[in-house]
SEDO-430818 format. One record per residue (C-alpha): y, x, z. Coordinates in steps of 0.5 Angstrom, whole numbers, padded with zeros to 4 digits, always signed. Layout:
N
YXZ...
//
This chain:
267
+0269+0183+0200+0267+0185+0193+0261+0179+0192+0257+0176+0186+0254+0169+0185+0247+0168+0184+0242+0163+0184+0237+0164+0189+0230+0160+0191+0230+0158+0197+0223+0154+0199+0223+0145+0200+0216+0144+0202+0214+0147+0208+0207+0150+0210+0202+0146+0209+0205+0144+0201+0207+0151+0199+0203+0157+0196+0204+0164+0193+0199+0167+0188+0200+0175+0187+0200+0177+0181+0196+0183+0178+0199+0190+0176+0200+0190+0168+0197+0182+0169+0200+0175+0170+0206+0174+0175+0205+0171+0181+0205+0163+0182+0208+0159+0186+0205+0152+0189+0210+0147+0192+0217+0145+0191+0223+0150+0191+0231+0149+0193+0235+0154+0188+0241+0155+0191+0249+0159+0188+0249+0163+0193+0254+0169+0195+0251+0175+0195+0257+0181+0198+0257+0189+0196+0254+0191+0202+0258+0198+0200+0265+0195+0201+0262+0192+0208+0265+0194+0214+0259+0193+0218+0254+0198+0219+0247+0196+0218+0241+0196+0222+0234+0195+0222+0235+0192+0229+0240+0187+0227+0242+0186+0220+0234+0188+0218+0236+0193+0213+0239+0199+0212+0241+0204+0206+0239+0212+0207+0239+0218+0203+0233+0220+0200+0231+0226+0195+0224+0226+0193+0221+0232+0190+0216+0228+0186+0217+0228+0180+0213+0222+0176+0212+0216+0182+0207+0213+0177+0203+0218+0180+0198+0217+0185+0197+0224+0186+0203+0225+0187+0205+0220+0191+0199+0221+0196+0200+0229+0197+0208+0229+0197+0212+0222+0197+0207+0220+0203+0208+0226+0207+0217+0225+0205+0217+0217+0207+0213+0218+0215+0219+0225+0215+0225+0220+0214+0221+0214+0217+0221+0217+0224+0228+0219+0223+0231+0214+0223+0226+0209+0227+0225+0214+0233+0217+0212+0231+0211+0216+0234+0207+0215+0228+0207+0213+0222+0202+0210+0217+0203+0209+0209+0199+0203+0207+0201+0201+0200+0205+0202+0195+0208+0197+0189+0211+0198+0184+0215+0193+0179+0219+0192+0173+0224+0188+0170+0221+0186+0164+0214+0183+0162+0213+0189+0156+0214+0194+0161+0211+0191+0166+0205+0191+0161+0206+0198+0159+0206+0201+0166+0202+0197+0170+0207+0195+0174+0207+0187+0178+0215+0183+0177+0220+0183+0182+0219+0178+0187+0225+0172+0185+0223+0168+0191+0226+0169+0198+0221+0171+0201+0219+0176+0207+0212+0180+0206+0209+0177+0213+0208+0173+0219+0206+0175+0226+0199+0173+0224+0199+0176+0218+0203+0182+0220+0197+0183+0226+0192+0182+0221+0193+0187+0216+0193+0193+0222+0186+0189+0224+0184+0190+0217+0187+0198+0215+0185+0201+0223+0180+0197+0225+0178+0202+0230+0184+0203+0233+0188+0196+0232+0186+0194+0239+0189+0200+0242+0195+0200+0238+0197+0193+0239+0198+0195+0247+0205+0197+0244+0210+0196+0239+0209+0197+0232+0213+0194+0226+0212+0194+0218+0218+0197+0215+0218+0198+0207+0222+0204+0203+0225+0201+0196+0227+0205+0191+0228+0206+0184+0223+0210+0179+0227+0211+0174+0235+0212+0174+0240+0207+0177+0238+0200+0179+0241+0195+0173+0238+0189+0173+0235+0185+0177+0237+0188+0184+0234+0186+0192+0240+0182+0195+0238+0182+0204+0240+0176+0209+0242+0178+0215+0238+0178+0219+0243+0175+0225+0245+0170+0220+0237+0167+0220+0234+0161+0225+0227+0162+0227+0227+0155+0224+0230+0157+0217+0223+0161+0216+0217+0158+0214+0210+0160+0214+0206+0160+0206+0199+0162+0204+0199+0169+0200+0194+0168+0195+0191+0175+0193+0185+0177+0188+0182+0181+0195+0184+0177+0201+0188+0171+0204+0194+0173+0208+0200+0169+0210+0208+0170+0209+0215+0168+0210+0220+0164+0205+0226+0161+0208+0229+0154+0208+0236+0153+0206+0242+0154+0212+0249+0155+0210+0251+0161+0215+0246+0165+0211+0249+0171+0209+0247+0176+0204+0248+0184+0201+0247+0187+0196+0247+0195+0193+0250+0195+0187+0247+0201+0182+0242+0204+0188+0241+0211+0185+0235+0215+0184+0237+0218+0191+0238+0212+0195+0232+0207+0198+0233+0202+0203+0229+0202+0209+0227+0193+0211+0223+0191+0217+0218+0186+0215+0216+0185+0221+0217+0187+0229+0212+0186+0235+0217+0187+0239+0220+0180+0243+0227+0183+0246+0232+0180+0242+0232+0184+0236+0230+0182+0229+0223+0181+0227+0224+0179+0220+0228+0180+0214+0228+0176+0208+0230+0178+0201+0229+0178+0194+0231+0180+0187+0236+0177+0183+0239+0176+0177+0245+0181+0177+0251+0177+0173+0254+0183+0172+0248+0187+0168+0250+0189+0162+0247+0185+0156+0243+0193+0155+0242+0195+0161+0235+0198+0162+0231+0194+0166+0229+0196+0173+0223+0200+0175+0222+0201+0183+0217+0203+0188+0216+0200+0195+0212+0202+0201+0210+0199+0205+0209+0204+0213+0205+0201+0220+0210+0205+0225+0208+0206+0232+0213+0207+0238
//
């Protein structure tokens, strides 16, 4: 199969040692606190795969997506049109009975624009966006009124990523499968923001991980990645990932602007 090497940052310490400062739209990049373990590391074409991938088992998933916004800079338009685009395909694919965006965050792949469009940087890290507490924590926090209720039945956080602006040609997302990752690979860090405390998952080295990548992800593509599951049937919960650099970037190429939303969806 079609791979690259890349060297990703896989986390040393464990909890008590270790912290991620977020960064700030347009402002300073996120910091890390404790000790990292960078390791060259396989990351195969997920488009010459021969698996189909699934949120269920390998935690993340490429789909079609045609939007009708036409600037993903703005607010208005991703409020009155891409929400409503986002929940349509979400339970399409999920067989969700709601669906609730809650954040949106953009990136971009250089620190002059990133500066200019008031974006936050890729995450080069590996990393996934909750744990269990924090996962609970943030529903507690966006739906105080009906998270008692909610939390009776299964719900998971699952995020939309896509580029904004032309294909993806650096700095790319690479996805572990999920299957591939023990509960003990996965290592609960403080996440350390300007509004709230909360918690996230980075991973400890293991051999067997496996990951994908989707090269030049166009303006019509997005990949679906479930960042957490209530659900404790077996199927994946978790799924870590991280941008890269991508070796086979051309020394000109534009550099990657994205969107990822982040959903509650209810089952």
């Amino acid at each position: 199969m079609p791979n690259v090497t890349a060297t990703v940052q896989y986390i040393h310490d464990d909890g008590d040692h270790a912290a991620y400062h977020a960064s700030e739209a347009g402002g300073a990049a996120a910091t890390h606190d404790g000790r990292f373990d960078p390791r060259e590391v396989q990351i195969h074409d997920a488009r010459q795969a021969e698996a189909v991938f699934d949120l269920d088992h390998e935690g993340f998933r490429l789909v079609p997506q045609i939007s009708a916004v036409t600037d993903f800079y703005d607010d208005a338009q991703l409020a009155s049109v891409y929400n409503a685009e986002v929940i349509a395909l979400m339970k399409q694919i999920t067989g969700a009975r709601w669906v609730d965006v809650f954040d949106h965050t953009r990136r971009a792949a250089t620190d002059q624009l990133r500066r200019t469009v008031k974006s936050r940087e890729p995450s080069s890290v590996i990393h996934n966006d909750y744990t269990e507490w924090s996962a609970e924590q943030r529903l507690r926090t966006l739906l105080p009124d009906e998270s008692d209720k909610l939390l009776e039945n299964r719900f998971a956080i699952i995020n939309l990523w896509r580029s904004i602006a032309g294909p993806v040609e650096t700095m790319p997302l690479a996805f572990c499968d999920s299957s591939t990752v023990s509960p003990a690979d996965l290592v609960a860090v403080k996440r350390v923001a300007k509004d709230r405390v909360g918690e996230l998952q980075m991973a400890r080295f293991n051999a067997a991980h496996r990951w994908f990548y989707f090269p030049a992800m166009a303006s019509d593509e997005a990949v679906l990645i479930k960042t957490y599951d209530s659900a404790m049937d077996g199927r994946n919960r978790f799924t870590i990932h991280t941008a890269f650099e991508d070796p086979n970037s051309a020394a000109d190429a534009a550099p990657r602007q994205s969107l990822e939303t982040r959903c509650f969806v209810f089952y």
